[in-house]
N, C-alpha and C positions, 0 to 999 in steps of 0.2 A: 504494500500500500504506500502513495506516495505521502509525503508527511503535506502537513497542514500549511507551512512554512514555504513552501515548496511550491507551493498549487498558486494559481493565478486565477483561477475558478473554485465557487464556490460548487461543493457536491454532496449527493445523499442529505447526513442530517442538517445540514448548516445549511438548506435552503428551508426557508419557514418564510412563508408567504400566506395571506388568507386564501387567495388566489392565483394563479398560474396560467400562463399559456405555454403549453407544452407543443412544441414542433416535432417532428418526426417526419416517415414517409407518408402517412396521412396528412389530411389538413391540421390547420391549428385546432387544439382544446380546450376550455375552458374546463379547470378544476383546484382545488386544494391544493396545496404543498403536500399536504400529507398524504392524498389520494395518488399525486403526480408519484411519489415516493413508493409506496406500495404498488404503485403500477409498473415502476423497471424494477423490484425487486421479485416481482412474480417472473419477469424475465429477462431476471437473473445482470439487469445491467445499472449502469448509474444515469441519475438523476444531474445534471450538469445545469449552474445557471448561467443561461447565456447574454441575457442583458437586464438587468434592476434596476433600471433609471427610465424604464418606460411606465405607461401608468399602472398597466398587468407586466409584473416581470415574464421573461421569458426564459424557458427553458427547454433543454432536451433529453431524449431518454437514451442514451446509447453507452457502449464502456469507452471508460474515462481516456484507456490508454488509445485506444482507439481514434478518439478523438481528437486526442493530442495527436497524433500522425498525422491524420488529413488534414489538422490546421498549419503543422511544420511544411505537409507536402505542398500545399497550397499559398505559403510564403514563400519556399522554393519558386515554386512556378511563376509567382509573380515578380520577384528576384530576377530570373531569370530572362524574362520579358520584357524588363522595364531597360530604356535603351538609355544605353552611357554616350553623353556628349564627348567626342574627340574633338582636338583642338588643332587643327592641320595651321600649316608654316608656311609662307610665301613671302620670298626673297627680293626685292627691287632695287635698284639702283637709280639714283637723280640723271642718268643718261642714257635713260632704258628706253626705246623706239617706239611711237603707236604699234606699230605691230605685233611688239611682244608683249607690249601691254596688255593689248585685246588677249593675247595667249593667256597670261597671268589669269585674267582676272572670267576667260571660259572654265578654265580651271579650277577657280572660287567659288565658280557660282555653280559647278558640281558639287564640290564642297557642302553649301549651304543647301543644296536642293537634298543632301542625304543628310541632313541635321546635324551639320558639323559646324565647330566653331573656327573662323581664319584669324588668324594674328599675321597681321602684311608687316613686315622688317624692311627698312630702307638704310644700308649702313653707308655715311659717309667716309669717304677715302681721300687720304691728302689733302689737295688744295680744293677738294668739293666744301670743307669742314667749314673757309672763310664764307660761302653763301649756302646757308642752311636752308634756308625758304625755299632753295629752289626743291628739294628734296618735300619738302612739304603740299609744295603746289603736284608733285609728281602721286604722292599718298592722296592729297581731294580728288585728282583726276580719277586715278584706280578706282576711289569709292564712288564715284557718280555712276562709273560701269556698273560696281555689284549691288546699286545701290537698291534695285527693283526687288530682290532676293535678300538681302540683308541690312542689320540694323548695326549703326556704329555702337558699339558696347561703350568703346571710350577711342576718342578723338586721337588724333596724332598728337605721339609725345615725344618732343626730343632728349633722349636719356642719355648724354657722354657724346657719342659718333654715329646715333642708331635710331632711327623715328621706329613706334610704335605705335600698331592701332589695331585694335579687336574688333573684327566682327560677327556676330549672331546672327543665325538664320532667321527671318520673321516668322512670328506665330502662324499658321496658316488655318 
């Protein structure tokens, strides 16, 4: 038996209710705590409360260990399901062509149409470092392309020799 300490549900005797809606493979029931109780004890399983904050608590009749499984496997599975944002990299330069811009930023807007996040990198080199704007104007351009597809998480930053800027695919 699992201890009391242990349990995150209430079961058997510690459900005392005047009332009950008991679920099951039937419809709902209306009865007693104590009825509900005598009724998985006749077969032979436990009386579980499954929510007390409604105005008839609910519960159900099945064994306990049992049900602890299908509530673990059915966290799995929605664990499993639930999709992880990746955060893909895209490299530019302040003397980068329309051309391969347009490449860049076809690229991103795959990216975000598979519900990824882009972080666009523009590193300055050398004597690019004395005109920083121009690198900045080059990051507004890229994002007016991805713009239809994505939202600026955060604006161009210049940290050291390096603009950054995130973007987020839009809610759809």
């Amino acid at each position: 038996m699992i201890l009391k300490e242990k349990r995150k549900h209430k079961i058997n005797g510690e459900v005392r209710f005047p009332q009950v809606r008991v679920i099951g493979d039937d419809e709902p029931i209306l009865m007693s705590s104590y009825d509900a109780f005598q009724l998985a004890k006749s077969q032979n399983k436990d009386i579980i409360l499954i929510n007390e904050n409604q105005t008839i608590p609910i519960v159900k009749i099945e064994q306990y260990n049992k049900f602890l499984y299908n509530l673990e496997k059915s966290e799995k599975e929605k664990k499993k399901n639930s999709v992880k944002s990746v955060t893909k990299e895209i490299q530019l330069s302040p003397e980068i062509s329309d051309n391969d811009l347009g490449t860049k930023s076809r690229k991103s807007k795959e990216f975000l149409e598979d519900g990824n996040k882009v972080k666009v990198v523009l590193q300055l080199k050398g004597r690019q470092k004395a005109t920083p704007e121009r690198g900045q104007i080059v990051m507004l351009k890229f994002f007016t392309l991805v713009e239809e597809l994505g939202v600026a998480e955060s604006l161009p930053k210049l940290e050291g020799s390096k603009w950054h800027m995130m973007i987020k695919p839009k809610k759809k």
